[in-house]
C-alpha positions as CSV (number, residue, x, y, z in Angstrom):
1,X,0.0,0.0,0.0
2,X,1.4,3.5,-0.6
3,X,2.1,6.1,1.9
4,X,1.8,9.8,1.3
5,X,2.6,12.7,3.1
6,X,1.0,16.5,3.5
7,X,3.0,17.4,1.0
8,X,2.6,14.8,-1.6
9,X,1.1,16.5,-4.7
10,X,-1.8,15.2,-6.4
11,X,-0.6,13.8,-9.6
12,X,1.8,11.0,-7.5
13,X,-1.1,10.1,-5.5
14,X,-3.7,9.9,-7.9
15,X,-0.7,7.3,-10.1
16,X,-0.7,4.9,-6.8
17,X,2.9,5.1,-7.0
18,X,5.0,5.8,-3.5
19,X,8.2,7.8,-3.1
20,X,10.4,4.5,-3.6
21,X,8.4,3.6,-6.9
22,X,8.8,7.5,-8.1
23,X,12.5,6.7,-7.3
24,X,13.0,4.0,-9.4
25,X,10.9,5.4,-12.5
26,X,12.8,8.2,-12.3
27,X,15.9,6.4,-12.3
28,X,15.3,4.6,-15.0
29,X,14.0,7.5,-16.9
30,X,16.9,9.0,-16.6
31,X,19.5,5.7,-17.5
32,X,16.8,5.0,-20.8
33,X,17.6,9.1,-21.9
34,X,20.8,8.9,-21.7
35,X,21.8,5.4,-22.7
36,X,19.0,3.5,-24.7
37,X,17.5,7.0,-26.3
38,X,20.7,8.0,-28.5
39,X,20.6,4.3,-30.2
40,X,17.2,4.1,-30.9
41,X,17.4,5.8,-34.6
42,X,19.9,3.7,-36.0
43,X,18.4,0.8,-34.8
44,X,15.1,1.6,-36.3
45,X,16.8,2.8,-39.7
46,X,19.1,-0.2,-40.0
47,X,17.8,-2.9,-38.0
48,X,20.8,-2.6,-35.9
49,X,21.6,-4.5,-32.7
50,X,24.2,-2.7,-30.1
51,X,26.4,-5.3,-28.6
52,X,27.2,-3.6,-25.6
53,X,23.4,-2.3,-24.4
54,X,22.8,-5.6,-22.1
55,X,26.1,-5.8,-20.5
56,X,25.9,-2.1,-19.8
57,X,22.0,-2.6,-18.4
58,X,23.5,-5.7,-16.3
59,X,26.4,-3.3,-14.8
60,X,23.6,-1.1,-13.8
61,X,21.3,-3.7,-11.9
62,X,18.6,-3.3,-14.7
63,X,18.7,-7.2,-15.1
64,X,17.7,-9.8,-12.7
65,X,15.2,-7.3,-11.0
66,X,12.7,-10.3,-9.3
67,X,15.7,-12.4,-8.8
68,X,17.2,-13.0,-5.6
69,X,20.4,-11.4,-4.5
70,X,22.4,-14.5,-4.0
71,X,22.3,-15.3,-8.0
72,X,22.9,-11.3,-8.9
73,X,19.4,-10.2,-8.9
74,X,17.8,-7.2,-7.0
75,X,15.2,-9.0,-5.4
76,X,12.1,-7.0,-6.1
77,X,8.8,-7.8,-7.6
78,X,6.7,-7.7,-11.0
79,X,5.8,-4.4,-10.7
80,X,8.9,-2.7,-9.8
81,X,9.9,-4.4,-13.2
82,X,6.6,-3.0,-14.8
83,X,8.3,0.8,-14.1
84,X,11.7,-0.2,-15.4
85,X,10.1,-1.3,-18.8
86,X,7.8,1.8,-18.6
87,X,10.9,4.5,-19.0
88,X,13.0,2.0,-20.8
89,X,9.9,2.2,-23.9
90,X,9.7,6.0,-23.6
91,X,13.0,6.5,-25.0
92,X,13.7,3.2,-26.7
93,X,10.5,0.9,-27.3
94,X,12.5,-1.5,-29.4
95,X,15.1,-2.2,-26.6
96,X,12.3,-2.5,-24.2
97,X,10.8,-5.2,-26.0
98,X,13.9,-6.8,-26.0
99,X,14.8,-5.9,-22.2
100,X,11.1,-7.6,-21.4
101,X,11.7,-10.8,-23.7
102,X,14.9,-12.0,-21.8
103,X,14.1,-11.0,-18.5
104,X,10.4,-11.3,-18.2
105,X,9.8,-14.2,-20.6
106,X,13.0,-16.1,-19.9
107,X,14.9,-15.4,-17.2
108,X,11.8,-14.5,-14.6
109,X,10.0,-17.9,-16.2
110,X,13.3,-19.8,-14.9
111,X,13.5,-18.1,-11.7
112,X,10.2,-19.5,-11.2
113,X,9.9,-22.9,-12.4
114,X,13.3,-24.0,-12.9
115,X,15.6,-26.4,-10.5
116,X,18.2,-24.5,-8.1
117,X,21.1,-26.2,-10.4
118,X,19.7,-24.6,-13.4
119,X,19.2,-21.2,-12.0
120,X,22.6,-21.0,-10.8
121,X,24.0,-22.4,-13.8
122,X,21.7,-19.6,-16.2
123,X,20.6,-17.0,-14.3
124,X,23.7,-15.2,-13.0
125,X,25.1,-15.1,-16.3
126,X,21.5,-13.2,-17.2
127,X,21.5,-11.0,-14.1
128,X,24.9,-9.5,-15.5
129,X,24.1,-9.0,-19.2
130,X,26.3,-11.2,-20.1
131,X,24.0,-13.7,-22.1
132,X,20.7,-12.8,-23.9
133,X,17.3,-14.6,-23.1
134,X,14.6,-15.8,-25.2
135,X,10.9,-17.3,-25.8
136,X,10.6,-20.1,-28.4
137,X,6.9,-20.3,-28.7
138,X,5.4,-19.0,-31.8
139,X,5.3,-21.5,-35.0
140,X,5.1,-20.8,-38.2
141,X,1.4,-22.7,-38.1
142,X,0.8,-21.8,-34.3
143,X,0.1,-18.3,-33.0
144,X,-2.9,-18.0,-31.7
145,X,-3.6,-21.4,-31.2
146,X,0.1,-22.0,-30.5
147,X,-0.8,-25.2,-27.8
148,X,-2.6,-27.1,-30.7
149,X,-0.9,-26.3,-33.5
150,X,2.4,-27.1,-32.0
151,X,4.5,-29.4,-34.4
152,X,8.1,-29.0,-32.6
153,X,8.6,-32.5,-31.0
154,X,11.2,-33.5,-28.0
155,X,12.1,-37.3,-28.5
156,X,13.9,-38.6,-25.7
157,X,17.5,-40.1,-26.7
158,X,19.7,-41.6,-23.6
159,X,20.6,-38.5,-21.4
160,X,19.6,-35.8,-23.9
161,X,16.1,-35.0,-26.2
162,X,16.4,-34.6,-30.1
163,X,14.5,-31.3,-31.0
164,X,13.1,-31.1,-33.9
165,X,11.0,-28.1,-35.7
166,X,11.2,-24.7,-36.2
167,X,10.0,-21.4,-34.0
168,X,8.8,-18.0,-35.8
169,X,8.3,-14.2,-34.7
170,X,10.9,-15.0,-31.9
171,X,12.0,-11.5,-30.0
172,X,15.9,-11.6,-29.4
173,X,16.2,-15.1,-31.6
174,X,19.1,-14.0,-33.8
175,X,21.2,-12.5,-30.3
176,X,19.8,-15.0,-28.1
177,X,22.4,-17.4,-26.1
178,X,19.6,-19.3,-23.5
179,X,15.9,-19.8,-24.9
180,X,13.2,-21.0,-23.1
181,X,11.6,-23.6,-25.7
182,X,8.5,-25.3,-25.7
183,X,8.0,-28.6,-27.7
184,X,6.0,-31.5,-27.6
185,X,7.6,-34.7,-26.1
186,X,4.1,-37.0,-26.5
187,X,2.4,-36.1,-29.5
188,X,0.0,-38.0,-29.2
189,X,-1.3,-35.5,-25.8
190,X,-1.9,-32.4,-27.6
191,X,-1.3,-29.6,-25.5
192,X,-1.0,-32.1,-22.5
193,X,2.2,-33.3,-24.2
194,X,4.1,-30.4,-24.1
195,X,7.4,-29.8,-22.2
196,X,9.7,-27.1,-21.7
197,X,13.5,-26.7,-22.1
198,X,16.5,-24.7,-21.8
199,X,18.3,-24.5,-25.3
200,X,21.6,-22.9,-25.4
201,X,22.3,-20.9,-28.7
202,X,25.5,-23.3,-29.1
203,X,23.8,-26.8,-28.8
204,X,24.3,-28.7,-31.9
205,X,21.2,-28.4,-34.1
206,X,20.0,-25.2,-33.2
207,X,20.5,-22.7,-35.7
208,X,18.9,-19.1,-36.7
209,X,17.0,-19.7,-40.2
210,X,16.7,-16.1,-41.0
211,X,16.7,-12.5,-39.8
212,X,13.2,-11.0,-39.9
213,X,12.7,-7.0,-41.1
214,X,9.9,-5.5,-39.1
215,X,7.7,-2.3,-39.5
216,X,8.0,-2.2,-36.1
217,X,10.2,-2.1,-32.9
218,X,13.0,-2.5,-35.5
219,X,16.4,-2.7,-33.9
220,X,14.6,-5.4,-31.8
221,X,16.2,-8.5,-33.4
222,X,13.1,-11.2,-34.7
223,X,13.9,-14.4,-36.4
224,X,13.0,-17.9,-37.4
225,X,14.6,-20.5,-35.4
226,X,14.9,-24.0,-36.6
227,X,16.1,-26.9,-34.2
228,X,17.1,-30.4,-36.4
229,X,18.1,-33.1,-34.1
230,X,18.8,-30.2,-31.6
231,X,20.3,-32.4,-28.8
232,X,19.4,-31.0,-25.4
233,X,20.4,-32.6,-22.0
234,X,17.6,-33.7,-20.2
235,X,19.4,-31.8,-17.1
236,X,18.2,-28.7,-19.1
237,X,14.1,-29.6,-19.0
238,X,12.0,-27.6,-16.8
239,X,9.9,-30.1,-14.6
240,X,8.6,-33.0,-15.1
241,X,7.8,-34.4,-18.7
242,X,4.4,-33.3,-20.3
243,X,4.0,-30.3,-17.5
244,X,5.2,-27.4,-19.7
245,X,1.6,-25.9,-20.0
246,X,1.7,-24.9,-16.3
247,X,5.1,-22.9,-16.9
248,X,3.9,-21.6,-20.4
249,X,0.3,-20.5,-19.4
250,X,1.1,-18.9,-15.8
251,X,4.0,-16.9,-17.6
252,X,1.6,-15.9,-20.5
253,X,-0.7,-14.3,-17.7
254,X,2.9,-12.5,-16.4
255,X,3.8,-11.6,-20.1
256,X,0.1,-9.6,-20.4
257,X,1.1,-7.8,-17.7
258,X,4.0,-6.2,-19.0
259,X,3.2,-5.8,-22.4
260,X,1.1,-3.0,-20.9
261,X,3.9,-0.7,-19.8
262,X,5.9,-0.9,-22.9
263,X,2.2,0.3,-24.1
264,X,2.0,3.2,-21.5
265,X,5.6,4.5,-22.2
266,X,5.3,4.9,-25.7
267,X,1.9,7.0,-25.6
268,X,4.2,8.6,-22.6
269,X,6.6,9.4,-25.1
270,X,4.0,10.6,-27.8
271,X,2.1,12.7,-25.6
272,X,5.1,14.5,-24.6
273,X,6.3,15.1,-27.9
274,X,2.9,16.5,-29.1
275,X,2.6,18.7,-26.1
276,X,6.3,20.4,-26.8
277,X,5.2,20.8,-31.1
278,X,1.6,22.0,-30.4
279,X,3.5,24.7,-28.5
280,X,6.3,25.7,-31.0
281,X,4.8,24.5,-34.5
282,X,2.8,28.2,-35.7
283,X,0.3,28.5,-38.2
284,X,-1.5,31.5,-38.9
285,X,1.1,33.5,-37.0
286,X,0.6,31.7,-33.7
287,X,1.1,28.2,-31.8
288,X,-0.8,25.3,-33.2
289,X,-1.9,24.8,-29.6
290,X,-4.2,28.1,-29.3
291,X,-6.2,26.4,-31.9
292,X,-9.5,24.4,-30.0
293,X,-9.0,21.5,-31.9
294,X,-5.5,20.4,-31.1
295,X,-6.6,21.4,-27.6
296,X,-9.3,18.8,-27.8
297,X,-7.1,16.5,-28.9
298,X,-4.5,17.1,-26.1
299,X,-7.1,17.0,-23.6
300,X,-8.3,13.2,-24.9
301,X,-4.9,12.3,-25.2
302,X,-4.2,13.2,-21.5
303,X,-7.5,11.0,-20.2
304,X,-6.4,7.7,-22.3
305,X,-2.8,8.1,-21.0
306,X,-4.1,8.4,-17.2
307,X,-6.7,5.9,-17.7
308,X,-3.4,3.5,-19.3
309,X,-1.5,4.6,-16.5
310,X,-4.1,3.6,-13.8
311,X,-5.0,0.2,-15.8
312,X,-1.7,-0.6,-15.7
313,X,-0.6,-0.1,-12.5
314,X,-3.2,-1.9,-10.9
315,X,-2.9,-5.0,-13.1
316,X,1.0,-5.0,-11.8
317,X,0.2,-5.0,-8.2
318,X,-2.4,-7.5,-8.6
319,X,0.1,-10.0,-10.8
320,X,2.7,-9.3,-7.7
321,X,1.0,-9.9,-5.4
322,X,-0.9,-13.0,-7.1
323,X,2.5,-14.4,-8.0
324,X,3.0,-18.0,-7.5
325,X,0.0,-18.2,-5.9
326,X,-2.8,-17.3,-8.8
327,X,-3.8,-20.4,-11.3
328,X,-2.4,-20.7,-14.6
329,X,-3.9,-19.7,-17.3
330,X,-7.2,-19.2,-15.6
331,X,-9.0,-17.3,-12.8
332,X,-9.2,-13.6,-11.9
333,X,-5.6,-12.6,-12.8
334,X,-5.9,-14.3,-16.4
335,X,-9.1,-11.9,-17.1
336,X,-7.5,-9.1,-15.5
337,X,-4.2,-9.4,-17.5
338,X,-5.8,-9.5,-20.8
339,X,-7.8,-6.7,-20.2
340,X,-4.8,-5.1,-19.1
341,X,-3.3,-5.5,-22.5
342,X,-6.2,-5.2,-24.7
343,X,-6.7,-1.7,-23.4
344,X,-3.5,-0.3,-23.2
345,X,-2.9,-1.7,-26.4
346,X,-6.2,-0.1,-28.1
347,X,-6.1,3.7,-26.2
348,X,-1.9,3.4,-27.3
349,X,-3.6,3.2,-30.9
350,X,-5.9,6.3,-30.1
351,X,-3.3,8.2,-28.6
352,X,-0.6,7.6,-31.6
353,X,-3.7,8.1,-34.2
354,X,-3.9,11.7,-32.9
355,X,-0.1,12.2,-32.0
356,X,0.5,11.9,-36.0
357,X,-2.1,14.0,-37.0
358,X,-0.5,16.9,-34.4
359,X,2.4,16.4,-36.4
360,X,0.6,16.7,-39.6
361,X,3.2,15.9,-42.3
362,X,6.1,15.5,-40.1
363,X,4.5,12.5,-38.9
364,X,4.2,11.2,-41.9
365,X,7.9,11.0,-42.3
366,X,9.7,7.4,-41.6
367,X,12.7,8.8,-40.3
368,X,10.4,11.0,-37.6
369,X,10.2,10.2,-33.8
370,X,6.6,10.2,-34.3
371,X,5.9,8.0,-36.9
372,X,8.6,5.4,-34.9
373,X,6.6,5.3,-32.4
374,X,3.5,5.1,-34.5
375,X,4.8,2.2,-36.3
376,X,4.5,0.4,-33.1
377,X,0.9,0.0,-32.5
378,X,0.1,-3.0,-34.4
379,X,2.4,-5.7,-32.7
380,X,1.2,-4.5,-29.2
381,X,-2.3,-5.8,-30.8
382,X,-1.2,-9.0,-32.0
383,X,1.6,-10.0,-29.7
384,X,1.2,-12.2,-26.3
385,X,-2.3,-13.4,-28.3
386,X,-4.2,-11.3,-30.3
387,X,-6.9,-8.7,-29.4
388,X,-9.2,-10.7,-30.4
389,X,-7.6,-14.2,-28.6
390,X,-7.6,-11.5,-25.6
391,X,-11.6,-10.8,-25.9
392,X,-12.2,-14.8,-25.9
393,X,-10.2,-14.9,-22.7
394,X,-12.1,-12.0,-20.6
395,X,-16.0,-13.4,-21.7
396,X,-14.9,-16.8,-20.8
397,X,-13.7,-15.9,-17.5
398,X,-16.9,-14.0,-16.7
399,X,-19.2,-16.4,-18.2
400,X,-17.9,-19.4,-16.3
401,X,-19.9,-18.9,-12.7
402,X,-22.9,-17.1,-14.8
């Protein structure tokens, strides 16, 4: 629960967020401006990856942030993460994306599943920035139904599986040196055959197919992963055999969750940057913003960030506190987190809709901050399940006990 003083002004208190949680946005506001902001053209014009960004994020204790001390970690919770990736998409939403696929999706799914022998032997290395995580989900004939359609199998051979199949749309594939992989070790099961590994970038078999080019979040490396006869040790499976479900549905719920501030720092970012052109674009001999219209739109624009901002925030704390404890892929925190996402995801659309029309023809322009950001919108709609995949979850949830 937050605390506030006398002389705690309005807009903190009505955000939720206490002095500590100001602390660490701010922070990390100000590491993302200065370090993540001045790469984020390059990457978007060239598709470029900077080597040095994670160790330099590890030497400054932006890795490892639920993890426990004694393995490098700060030992904090979801939400604290949840600010982190908020100021880290402000100023660079691509290596946000990336930030959140290695340690959300990987390294905070093995924190919470994996054995003590394969945290120590992973996670440290993580915690530093010294290896990049990954998901390996996503098939070439399994998004949205990515349980069903599943065709990457895990055939048990002496002390180590054969992997065989291919992964697509996977954030950080072409960088990544530890992926969390899903494939299906008893066909036969459906999605009640499904197990989850550890695949190191170097075991024999694994291999990135090709580089995908994105309209979006370029910069944030995408690729098509194929594993043939991928030999894994069975040392490097998560749980028991035929139990990855649990560990892929609870960390979809998790994944919802923080898709939404990658949402909110980008219409953040946006907002800000229409707010500083409607004062210092003129037209007609005076600022654009003395005009009523671009006031209206400033004004709507402030609402569906707050109402983000709120939405957000309160789906973190809930996951946080949920944690371990909530059900996997089902119950109140599944509903909650896809509404999360679906509506941070949708009012991000509003908001970037109106930011480029603010801009006019500069926001037209590829090469503009603007239309960067703009370019986003449509992957925060389709990632971590669709908008529509997210709609099927939230009626199904209500109209279980009706």
């Amino acid at each position: 629960m937050s605390t506030f003083t006398a002389t705690t002004g309005a807009t903190q208190i009505f955000s939720g967020l206490s002095d500590d949680e100001i602390e660490v946005l701010t922070q990390s506001d100000r590491f993302a401006q200065a370090e993540l902001y001045p790469l984020a053209k390059r990457m978007d014009a060239e598709e470029w990856w900077p080597t040095e960004i994670f160790p330099l994020m590890g030497r400054n204790g932006y890795f490892g942030i639920t993890a426990p001390p004694e393995v490098g970690g700060s030992g904090a919770d979801l939400f604290t993460s949840g600010l982190i990736l908020q100021a880290f998409a402000r100023w660079n939403h691509a290596l946000a994306l990336s930030w959140v696929s290695h340690e959300n999706l990987c390294l905070h799914n093995i924190l919470r599943n994996a054995t003590s022998e394969q945290i120590n032997k992973y996670v440290p290395k993580m915690c530093r920035g010294e290896t990049i995580g990954a998901l390996g989900l996503t098939e070439p004939g399994a998004g949205s139904d990515a349980l069903g359609s599943m065709r990457t199998t895990a055939t048990l051979d002496g002390d180590h599986y054969m992997l065989n199949g291919s992964k697509l749309y996977i954030t950080n594939g072409p960088v990544a040196d530890v992926l969390l992989v899903y494939a299906k070790t008893e066909p036969q099961l459906g999605a009640k055959g499904i197990s989850a590994f550890i695949v190191e970038s170097g075991f024999p078999g694994f291999k990135v197919a090709q580089k995908l080019i994105k309209m979006g979040f370029r910069g944030s490396q995408t690729a098509e992963l194929v594993f043939e006869d991928c030999r894994v040790p069975v040392a490097n499976r998560i749980g028991e055999e035929n139990t990855g479900v649990k560990v892929l549905m609870s960390g979809l719920d998790l994944e919802r969750a923080m898709i939404s501030p990658i949402c909110l720092g980008i219409a953040e970012r946006a907002f800000d940057l229409c707010m500083d052109y409607a004062r210092t674009r003129e037209q007609f001999k005076k600022p654009i913003a003395s005009f009523q219209m671009i006031q209206d739109k400033l004004a709507k624009m402030y609402v569906w960030v707050e109402s983000m901002r709120l939405f957000t925030y309160q789906t973190l704390r809930a996951a946080s506190a949920v944690g371990d404890h909530g059900e996997a892929g089902r119950g109140d925190i599944h509903k909650i987190t896809a509404a999360s996402v679906m509506m941070a995801a949708e009012t991000m659309n509003l908001v970037l809709n109106e930011a480029v029309q603010i801009h006019g023809g500069t926001g037209y322009i590829w090469e503009s901050e603007i239309n960067r950001l703009y370019r986003s919108i449509k992957l925060l709609e389709i990632g971590a399940g669709t908008t529509e995949i997210r709609k099927i979850i939230i009626s199904g949830e209500l109209l279980k006990n009706s």
